[in-house]
FIVO-423566 format. One record per residue (C-alpha): residue in three letters; x, y, z. Coordinates in Angstrom, 2 decimals, always signed. Layout:
BEGIN
+------+---------+---------+---------+
: type :      xx :      yy :      zz :
+------+---------+---------+---------+
:  ALA :       X :       Y :       Z :
...
+------+---------+---------+---------+
***
This chain:
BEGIN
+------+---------+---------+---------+
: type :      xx :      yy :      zz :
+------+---------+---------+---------+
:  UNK :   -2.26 :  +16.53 :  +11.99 :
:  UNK :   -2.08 :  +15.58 :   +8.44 :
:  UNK :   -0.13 :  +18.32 :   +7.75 :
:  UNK :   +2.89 :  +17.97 :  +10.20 :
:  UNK :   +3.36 :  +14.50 :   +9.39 :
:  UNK :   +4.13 :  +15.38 :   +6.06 :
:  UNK :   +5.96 :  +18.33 :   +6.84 :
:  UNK :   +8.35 :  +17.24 :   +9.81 :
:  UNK :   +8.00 :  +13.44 :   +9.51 :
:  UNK :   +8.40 :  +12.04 :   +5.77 :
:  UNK :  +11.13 :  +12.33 :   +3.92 :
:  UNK :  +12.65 :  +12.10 :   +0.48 :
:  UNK :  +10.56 :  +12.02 :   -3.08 :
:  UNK :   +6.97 :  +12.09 :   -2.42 :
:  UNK :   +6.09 :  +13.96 :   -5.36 :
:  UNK :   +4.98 :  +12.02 :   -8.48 :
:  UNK :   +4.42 :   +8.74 :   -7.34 :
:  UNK :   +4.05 :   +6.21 :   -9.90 :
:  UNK :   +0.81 :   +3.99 :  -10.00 :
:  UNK :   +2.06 :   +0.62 :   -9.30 :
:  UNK :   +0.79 :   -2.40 :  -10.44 :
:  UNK :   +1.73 :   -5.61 :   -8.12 :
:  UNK :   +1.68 :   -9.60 :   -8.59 :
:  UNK :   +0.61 :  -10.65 :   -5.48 :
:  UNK :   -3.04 :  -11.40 :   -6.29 :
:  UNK :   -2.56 :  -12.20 :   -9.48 :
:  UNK :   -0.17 :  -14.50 :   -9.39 :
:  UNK :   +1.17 :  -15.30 :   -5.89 :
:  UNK :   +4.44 :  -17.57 :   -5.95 :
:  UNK :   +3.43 :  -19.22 :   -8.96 :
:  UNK :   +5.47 :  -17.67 :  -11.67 :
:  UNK :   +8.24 :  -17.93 :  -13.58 :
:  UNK :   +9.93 :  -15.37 :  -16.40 :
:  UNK :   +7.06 :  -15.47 :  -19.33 :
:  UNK :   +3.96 :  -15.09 :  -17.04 :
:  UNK :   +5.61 :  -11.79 :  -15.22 :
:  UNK :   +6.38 :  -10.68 :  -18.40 :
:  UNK :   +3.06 :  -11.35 :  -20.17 :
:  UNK :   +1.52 :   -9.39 :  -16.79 :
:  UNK :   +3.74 :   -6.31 :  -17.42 :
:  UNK :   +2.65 :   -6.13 :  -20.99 :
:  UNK :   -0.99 :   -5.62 :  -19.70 :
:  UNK :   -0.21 :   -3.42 :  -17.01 :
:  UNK :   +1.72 :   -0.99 :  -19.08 :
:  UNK :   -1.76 :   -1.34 :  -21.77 :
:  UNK :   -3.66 :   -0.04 :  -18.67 :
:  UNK :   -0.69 :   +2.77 :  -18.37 :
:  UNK :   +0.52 :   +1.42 :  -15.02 :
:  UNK :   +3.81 :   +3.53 :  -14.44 :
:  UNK :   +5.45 :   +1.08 :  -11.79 :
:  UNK :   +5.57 :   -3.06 :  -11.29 :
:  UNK :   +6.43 :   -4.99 :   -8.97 :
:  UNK :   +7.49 :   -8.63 :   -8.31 :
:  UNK :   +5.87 :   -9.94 :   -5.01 :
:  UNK :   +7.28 :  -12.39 :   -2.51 :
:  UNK :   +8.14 :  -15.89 :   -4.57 :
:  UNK :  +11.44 :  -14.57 :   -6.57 :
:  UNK :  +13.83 :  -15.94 :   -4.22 :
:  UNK :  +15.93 :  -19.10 :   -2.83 :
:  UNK :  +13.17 :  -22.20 :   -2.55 :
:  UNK :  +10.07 :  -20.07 :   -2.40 :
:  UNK :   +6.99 :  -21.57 :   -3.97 :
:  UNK :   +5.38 :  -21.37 :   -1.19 :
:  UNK :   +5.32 :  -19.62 :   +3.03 :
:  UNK :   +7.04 :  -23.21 :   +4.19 :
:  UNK :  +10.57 :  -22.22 :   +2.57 :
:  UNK :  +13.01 :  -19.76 :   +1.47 :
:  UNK :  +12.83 :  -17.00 :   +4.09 :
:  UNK :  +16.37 :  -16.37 :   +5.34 :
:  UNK :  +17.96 :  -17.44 :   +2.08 :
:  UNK :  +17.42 :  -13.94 :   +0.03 :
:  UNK :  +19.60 :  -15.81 :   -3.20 :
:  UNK :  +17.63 :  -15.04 :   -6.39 :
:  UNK :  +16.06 :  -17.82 :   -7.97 :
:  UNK :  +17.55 :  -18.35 :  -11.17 :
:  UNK :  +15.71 :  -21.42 :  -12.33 :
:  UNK :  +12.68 :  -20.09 :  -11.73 :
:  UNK :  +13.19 :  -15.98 :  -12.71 :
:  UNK :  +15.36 :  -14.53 :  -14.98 :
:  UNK :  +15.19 :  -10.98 :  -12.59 :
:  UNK :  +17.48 :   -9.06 :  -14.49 :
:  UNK :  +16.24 :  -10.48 :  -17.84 :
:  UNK :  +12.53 :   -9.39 :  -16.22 :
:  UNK :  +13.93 :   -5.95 :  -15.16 :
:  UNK :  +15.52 :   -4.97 :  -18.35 :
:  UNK :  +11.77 :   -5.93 :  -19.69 :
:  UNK :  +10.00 :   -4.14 :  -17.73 :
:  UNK :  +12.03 :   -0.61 :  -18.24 :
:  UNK :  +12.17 :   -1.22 :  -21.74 :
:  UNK :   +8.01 :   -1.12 :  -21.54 :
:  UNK :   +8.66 :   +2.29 :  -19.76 :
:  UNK :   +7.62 :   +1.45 :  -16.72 :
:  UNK :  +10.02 :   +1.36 :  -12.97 :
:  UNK :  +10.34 :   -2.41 :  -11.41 :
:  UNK :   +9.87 :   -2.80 :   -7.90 :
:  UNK :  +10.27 :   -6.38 :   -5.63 :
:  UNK :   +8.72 :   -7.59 :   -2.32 :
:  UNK :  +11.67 :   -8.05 :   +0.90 :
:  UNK :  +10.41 :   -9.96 :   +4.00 :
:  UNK :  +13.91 :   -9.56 :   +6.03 :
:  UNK :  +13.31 :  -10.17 :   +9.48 :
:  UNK :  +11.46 :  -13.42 :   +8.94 :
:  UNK :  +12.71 :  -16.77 :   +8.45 :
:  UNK :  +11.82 :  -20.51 :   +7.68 :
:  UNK :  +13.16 :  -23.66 :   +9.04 :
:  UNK :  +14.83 :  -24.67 :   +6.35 :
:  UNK :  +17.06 :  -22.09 :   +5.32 :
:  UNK :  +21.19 :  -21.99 :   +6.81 :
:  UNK :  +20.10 :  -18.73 :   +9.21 :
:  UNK :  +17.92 :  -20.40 :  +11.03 :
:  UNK :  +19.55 :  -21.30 :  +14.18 :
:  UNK :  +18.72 :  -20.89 :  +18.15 :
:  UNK :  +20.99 :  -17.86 :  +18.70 :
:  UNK :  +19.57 :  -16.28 :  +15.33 :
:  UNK :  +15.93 :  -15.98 :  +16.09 :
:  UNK :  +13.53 :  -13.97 :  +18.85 :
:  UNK :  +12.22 :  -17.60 :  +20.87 :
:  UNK :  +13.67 :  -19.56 :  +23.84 :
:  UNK :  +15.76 :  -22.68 :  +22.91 :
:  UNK :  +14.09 :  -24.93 :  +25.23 :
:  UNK :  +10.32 :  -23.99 :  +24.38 :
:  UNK :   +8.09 :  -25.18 :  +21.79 :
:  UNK :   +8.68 :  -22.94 :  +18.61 :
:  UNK :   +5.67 :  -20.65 :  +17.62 :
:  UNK :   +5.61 :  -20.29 :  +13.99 :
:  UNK :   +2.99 :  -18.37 :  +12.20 :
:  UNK :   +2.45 :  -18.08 :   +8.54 :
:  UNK :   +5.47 :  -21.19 :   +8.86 :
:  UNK :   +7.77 :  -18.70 :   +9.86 :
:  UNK :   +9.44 :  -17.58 :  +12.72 :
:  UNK :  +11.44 :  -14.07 :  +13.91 :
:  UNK :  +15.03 :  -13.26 :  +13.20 :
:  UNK :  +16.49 :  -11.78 :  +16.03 :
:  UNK :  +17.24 :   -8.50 :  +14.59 :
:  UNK :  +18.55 :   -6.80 :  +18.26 :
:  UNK :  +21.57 :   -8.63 :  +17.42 :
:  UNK :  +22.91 :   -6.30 :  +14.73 :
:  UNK :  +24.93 :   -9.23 :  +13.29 :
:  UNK :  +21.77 :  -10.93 :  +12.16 :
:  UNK :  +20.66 :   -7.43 :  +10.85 :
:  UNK :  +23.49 :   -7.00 :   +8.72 :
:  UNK :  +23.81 :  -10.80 :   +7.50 :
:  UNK :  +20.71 :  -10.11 :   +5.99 :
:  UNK :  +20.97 :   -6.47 :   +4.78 :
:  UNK :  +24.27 :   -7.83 :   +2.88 :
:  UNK :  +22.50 :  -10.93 :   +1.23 :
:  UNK :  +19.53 :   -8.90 :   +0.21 :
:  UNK :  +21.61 :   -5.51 :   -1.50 :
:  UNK :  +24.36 :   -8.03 :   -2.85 :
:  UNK :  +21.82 :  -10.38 :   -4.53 :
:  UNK :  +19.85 :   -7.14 :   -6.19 :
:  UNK :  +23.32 :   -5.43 :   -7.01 :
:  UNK :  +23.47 :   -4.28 :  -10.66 :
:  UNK :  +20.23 :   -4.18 :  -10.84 :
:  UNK :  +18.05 :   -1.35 :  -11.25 :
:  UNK :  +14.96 :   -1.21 :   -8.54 :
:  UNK :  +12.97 :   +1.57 :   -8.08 :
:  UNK :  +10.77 :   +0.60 :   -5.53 :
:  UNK :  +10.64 :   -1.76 :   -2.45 :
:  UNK :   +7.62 :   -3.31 :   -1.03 :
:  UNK :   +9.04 :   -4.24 :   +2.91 :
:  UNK :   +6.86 :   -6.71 :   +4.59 :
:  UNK :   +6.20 :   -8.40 :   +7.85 :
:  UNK :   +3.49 :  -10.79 :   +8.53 :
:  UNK :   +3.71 :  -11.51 :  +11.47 :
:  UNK :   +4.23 :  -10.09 :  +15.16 :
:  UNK :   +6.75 :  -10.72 :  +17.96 :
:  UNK :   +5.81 :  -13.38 :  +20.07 :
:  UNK :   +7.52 :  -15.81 :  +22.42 :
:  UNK :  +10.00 :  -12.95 :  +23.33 :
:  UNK :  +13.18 :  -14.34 :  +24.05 :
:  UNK :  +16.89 :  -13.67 :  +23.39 :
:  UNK :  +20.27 :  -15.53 :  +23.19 :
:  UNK :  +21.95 :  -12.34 :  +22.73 :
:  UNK :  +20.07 :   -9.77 :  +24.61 :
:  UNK :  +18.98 :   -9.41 :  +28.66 :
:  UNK :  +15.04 :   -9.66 :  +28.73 :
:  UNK :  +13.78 :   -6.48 :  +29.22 :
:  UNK :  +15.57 :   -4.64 :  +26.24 :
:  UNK :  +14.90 :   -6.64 :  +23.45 :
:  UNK :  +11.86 :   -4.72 :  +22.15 :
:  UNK :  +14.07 :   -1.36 :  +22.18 :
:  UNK :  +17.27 :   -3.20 :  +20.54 :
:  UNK :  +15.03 :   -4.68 :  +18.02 :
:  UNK :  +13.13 :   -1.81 :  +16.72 :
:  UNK :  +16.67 :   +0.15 :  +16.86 :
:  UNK :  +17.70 :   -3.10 :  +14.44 :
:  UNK :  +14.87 :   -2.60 :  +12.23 :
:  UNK :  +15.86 :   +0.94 :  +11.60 :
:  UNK :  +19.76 :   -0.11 :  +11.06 :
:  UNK :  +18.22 :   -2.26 :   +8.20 :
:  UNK :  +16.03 :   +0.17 :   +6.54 :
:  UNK :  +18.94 :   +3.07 :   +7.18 :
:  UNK :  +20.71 :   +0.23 :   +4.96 :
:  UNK :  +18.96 :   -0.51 :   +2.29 :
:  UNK :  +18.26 :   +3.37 :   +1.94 :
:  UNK :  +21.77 :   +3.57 :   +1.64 :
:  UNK :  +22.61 :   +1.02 :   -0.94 :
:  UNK :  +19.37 :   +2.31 :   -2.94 :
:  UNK :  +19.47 :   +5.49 :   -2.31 :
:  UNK :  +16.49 :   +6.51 :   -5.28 :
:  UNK :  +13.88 :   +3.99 :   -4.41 :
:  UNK :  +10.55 :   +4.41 :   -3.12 :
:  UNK :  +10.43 :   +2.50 :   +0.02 :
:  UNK :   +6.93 :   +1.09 :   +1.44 :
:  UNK :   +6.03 :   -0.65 :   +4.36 :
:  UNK :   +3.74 :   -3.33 :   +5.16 :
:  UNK :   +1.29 :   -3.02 :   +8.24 :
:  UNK :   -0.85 :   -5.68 :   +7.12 :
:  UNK :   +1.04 :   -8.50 :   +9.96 :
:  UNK :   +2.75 :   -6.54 :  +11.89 :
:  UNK :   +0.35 :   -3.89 :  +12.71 :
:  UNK :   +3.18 :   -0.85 :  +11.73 :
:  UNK :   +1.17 :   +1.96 :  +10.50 :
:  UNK :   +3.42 :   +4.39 :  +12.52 :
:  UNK :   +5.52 :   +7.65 :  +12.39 :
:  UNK :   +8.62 :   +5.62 :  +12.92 :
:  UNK :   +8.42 :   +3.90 :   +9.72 :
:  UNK :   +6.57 :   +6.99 :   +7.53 :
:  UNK :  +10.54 :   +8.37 :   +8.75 :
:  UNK :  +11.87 :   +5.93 :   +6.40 :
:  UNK :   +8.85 :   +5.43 :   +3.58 :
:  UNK :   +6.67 :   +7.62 :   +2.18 :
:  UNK :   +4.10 :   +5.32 :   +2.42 :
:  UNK :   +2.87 :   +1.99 :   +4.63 :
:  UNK :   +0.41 :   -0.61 :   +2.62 :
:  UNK :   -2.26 :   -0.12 :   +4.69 :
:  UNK :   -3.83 :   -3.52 :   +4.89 :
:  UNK :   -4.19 :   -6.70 :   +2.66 :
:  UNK :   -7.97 :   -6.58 :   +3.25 :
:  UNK :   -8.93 :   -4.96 :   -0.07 :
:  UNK :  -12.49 :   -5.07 :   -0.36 :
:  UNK :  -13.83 :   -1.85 :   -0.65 :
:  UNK :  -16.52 :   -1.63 :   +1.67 :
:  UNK :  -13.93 :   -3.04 :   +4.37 :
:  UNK :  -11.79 :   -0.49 :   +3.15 :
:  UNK :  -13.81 :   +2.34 :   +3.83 :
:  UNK :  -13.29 :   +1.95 :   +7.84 :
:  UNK :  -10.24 :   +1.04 :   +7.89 :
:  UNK :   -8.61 :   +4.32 :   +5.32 :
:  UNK :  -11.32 :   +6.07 :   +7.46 :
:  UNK :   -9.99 :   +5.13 :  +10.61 :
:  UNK :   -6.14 :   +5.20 :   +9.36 :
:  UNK :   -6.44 :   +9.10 :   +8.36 :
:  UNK :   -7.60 :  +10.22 :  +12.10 :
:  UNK :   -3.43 :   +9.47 :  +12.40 :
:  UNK :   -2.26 :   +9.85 :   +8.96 :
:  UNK :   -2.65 :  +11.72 :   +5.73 :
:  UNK :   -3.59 :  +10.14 :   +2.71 :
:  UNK :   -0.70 :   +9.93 :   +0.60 :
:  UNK :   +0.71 :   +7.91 :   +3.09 :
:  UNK :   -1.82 :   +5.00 :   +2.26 :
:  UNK :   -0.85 :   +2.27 :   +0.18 :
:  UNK :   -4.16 :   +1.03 :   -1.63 :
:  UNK :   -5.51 :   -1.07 :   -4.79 :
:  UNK :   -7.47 :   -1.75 :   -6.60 :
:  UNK :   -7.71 :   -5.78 :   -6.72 :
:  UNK :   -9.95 :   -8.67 :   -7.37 :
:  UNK :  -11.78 :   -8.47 :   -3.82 :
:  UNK :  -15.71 :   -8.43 :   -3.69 :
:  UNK :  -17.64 :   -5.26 :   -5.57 :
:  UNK :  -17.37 :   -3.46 :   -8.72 :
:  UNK :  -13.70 :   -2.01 :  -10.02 :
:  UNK :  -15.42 :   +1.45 :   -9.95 :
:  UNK :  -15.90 :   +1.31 :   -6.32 :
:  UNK :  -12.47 :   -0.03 :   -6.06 :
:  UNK :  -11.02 :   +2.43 :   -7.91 :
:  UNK :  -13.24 :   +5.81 :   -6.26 :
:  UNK :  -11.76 :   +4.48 :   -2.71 :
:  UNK :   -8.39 :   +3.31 :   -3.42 :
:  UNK :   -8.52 :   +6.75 :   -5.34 :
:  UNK :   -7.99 :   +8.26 :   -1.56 :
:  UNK :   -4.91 :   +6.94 :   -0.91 :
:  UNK :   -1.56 :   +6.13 :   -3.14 :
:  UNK :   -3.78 :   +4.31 :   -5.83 :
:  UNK :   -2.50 :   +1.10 :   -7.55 :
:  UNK :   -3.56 :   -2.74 :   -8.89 :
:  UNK :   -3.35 :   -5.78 :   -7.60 :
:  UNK :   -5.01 :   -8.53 :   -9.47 :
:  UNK :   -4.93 :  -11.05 :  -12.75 :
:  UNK :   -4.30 :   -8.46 :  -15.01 :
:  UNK :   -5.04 :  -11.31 :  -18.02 :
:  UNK :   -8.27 :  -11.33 :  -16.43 :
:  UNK :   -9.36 :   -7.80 :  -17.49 :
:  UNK :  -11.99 :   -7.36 :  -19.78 :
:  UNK :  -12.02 :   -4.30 :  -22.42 :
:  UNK :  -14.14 :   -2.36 :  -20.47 :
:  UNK :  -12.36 :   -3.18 :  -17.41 :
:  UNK :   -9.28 :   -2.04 :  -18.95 :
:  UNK :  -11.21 :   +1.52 :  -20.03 :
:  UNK :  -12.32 :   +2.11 :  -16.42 :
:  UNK :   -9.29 :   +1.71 :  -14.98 :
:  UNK :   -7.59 :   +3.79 :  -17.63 :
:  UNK :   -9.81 :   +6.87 :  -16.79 :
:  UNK :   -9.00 :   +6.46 :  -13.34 :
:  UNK :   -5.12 :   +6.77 :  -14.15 :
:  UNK :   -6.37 :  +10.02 :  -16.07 :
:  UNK :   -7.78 :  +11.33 :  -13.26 :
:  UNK :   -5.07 :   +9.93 :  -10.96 :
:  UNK :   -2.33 :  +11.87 :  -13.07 :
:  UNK :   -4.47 :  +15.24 :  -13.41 :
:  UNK :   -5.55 :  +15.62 :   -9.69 :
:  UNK :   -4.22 :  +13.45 :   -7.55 :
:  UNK :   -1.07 :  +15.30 :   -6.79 :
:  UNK :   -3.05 :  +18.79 :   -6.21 :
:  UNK :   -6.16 :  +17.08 :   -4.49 :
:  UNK :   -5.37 :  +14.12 :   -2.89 :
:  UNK :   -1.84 :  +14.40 :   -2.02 :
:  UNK :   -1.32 :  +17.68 :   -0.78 :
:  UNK :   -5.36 :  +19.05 :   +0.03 :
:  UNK :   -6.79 :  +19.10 :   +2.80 :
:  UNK :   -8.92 :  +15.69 :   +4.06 :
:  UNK :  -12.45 :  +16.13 :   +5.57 :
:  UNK :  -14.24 :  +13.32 :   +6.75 :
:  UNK :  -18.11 :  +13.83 :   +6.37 :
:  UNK :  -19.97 :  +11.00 :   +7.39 :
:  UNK :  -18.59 :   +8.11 :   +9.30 :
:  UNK :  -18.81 :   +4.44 :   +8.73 :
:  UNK :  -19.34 :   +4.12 :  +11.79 :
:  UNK :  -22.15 :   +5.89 :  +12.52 :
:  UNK :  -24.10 :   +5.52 :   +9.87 :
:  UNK :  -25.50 :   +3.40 :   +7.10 :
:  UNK :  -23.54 :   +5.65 :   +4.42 :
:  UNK :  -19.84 :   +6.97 :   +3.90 :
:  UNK :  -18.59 :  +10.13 :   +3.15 :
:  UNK :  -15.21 :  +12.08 :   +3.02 :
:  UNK :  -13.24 :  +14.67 :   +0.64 :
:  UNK :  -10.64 :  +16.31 :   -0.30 :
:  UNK :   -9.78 :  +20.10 :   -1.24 :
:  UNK :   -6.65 :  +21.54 :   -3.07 :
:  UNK :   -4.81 :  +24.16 :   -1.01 :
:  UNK :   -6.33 :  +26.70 :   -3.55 :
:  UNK :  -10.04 :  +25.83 :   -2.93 :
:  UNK :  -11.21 :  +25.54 :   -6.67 :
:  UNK :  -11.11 :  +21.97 :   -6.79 :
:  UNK :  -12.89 :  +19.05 :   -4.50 :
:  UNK :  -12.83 :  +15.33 :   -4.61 :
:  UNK :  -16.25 :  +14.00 :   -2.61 :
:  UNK :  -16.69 :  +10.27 :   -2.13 :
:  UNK :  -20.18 :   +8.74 :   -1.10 :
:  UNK :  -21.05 :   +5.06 :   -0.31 :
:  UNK :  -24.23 :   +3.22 :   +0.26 :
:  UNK :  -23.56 :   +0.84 :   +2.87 :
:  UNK :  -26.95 :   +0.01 :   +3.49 :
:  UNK :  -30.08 :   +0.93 :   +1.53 :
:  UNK :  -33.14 :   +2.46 :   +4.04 :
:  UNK :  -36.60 :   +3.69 :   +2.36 :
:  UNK :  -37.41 :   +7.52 :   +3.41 :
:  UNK :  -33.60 :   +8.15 :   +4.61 :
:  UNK :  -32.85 :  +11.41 :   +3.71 :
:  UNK :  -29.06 :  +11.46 :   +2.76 :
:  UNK :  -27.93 :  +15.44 :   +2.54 :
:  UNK :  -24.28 :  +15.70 :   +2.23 :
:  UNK :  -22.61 :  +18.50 :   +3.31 :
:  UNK :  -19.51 :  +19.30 :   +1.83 :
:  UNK :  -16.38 :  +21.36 :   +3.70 :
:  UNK :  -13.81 :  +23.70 :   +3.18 :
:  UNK :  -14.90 :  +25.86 :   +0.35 :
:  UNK :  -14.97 :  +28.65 :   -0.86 :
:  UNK :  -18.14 :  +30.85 :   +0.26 :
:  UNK :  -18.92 :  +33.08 :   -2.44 :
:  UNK :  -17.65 :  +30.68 :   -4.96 :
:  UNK :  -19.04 :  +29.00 :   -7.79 :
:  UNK :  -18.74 :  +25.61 :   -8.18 :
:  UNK :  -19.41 :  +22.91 :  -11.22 :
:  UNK :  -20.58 :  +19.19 :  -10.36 :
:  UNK :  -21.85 :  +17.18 :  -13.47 :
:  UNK :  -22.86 :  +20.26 :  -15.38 :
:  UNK :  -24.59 :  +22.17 :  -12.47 :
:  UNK :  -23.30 :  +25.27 :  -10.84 :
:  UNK :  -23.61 :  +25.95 :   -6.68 :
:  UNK :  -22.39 :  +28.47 :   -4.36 :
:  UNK :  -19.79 :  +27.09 :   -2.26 :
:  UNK :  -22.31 :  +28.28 :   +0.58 :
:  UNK :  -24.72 :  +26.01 :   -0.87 :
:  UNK :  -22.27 :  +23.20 :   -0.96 :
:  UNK :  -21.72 :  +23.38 :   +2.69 :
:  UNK :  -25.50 :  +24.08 :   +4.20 :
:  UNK :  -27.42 :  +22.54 :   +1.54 :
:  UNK :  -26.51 :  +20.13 :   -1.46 :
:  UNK :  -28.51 :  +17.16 :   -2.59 :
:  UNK :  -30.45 :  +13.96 :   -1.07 :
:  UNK :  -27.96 :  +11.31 :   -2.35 :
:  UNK :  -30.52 :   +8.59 :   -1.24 :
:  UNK :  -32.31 :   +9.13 :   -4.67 :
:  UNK :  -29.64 :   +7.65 :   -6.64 :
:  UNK :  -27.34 :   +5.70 :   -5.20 :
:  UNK :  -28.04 :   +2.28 :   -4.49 :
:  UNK :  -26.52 :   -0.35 :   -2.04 :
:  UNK :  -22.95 :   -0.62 :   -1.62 :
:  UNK :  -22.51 :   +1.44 :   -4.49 :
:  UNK :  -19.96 :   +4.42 :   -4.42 :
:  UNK :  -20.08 :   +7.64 :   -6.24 :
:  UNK :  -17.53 :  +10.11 :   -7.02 :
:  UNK :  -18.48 :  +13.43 :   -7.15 :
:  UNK :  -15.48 :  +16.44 :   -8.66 :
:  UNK :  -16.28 :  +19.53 :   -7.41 :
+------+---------+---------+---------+
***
């Protein structure tokens, strides 16, 4: 139930939340002080409220073969309080990408006692990279105290926490066999019980993308779980569709980024979720820029109300069906968000939606026309007339 997890299960600020603009896409680990800077000065002309610094800022990391373990800022290649003072002075909060339970092979943690694999077997990396053994709460707090000493002083709002990869090879040299899942979960939380600590204002998000975490364990600590680096927007649609049978919304991380299909459809179903940006922002075009500005307009006017805090309905499945559907009403019943893809076009198809949780007797506006809310929910309109294949339509109600 959408509902309880938001009541009973996450905690702290969820009220508000910026829309974030990250580097990732953009930019990956090739950077260095003037391109992050020239990307925050277009991502503040788009009004993006948040940015943040992906994985690359950091020890020898230019690429996934080095640097994890090593959590030293890289001063030769980012000035980070130089880029943070930049960024506030644009207005907008700074956020930066942590991967702490990972490590490479070339960095001074990595060591047979410090990671989850058995001395004498081959080691299994993946993504180059291999798992700290965090059910030794040494290891955990090594790494808690390089991370919060090397960002001391300066001011981040917002921490992207990732993990791209699962446990494999399970195997201890400081923990019997049998208890090292349990120990090492219980270390994960000592970390992020940490860094809570030591940042006590941030916004914290998970990553479920590699480690398949989309659970009520971790919405304890963050608001919100990135939901999956798969961004393209008809891929999307099953997998937010899928993710909200177990979780609300506003727990979704999701952007808008330079995957396959139109920013529009991008932007109506990352709309259902936190709603942010994740590409070449130098790549924008003029009317790129426009779109994406109305969608912060609408983001900042309803999302809150709507999206946030109404109630979800899922109308057609993915599934199921050749077309997608699902909405969401405000707690007060006067105001709807309906989303409707075209997976699949199919002459004669008669597409009725349906709409839920209304208000009867109501009258209701959609571009210009007025219907009962009792039409709304028995009747409405044969969508197949106008929307074509793998195109998406938002509809306010």
């Amino acid at each position: 139930n959408h509902k309880y997890v938001i009541n009973h299960i996450i905690k702290g600020e969820t009220k508000n939340k910026p829309i974030l603009f990250n580097s990732w896409e953009g930019t990956f680990m090739d950077f260095d002080t003037k391109k992050i800077t020239n990307y925050m000065d277009v991502a503040k002309s788009i009004e993006t409220e948040l940015f943040v610094l992906d994985d690359g800022w950091f020890s020898t990391r230019n690429d996934d073969l080095h640097g994890l373990g090593d959590w030293k800022i890289n001063q030769n290649k980012i000035e980070l309080k130089k880029v943070v003072d930049y960024c506030h002075n644009l207005g907008m909060k700074f956020g930066i990408w942590i991967e702490p339970e990972m490590v490479n092979i070339d960095t001074d943690i990595f060591k047979n006692e410090n990671i989850i694999s058995h001395p004498d077997l081959e080691k299994r990396y993946q993504r180059n990279q291999i798992v700290l053994d965090f059910s030794n709460y040494e290891i955990v707090d090594n790494v808690l105290e390089q991370i919060t000493s090397s960002l001391k002083g300066i001011e981040i709002n917002y921490i992207k926490y990732d993990m791209n990869r699962f446990l494999g090879d399970i195997y201890s040299l400081n923990t019997k066999q049998g208890e090292i899942f349990h120990k090492y979960v219980l270390g994960v939380y000592r970390f992020m019980d940490g860094m809570l600590k030591a940042f006590p204002k941030i916004l914290f998000e998970n990553c479920a993308s590699g480690g398949g975490r989309f659970d009520l364990g971790m919405l304890y600590f963050s608001p919100q779980i990135w939901t999956s680096d798969e961004t393209d927007p008809v891929r999307r649609l099953y997998i937010q569709y899928g993710t909200s049978f177990g979780y609300p919304l506003q727990s979704m991380g999701s952007h808008v980024s330079k995957a396959l299909g139109t920013y529009e459809s991008k932007a109506i179903i990352a709309f259902f979720g936190t709603y942010g940006y994740e590409m070449n922002p130098l790549s924008l075009s003029d009317a790129d820029k426009e779109l994406l500005i109305k969608y912060n307009d609408l983001y900042h006017k309803y999302h809150e109300d709507v999206i946030d805090n109404g109630t979800f309905y899922r109308l057609i499945s993915p599934f199921e069906f050749k077309y997608c559907s699902f909405m969401c009403v405000n707690k007060n019943k006067d105001t709807a968000f309906v989303m409707f893809h075209s997976l699949r076009k199919v002459t004669g198809m008669y597409r009725f939606l349906k709409l839920k949780g209304l208000i009867k007797n109501a009258v209701y506006e959609i571009d210009g026309e007025e219907y009962s809310g009792d039409y709304l929910m028995n009747v409405w309109i044969n969508l197949s007339y106008f929307i074509e294949q793998n195109n998406t339509k938002l509809f306010i109600v």
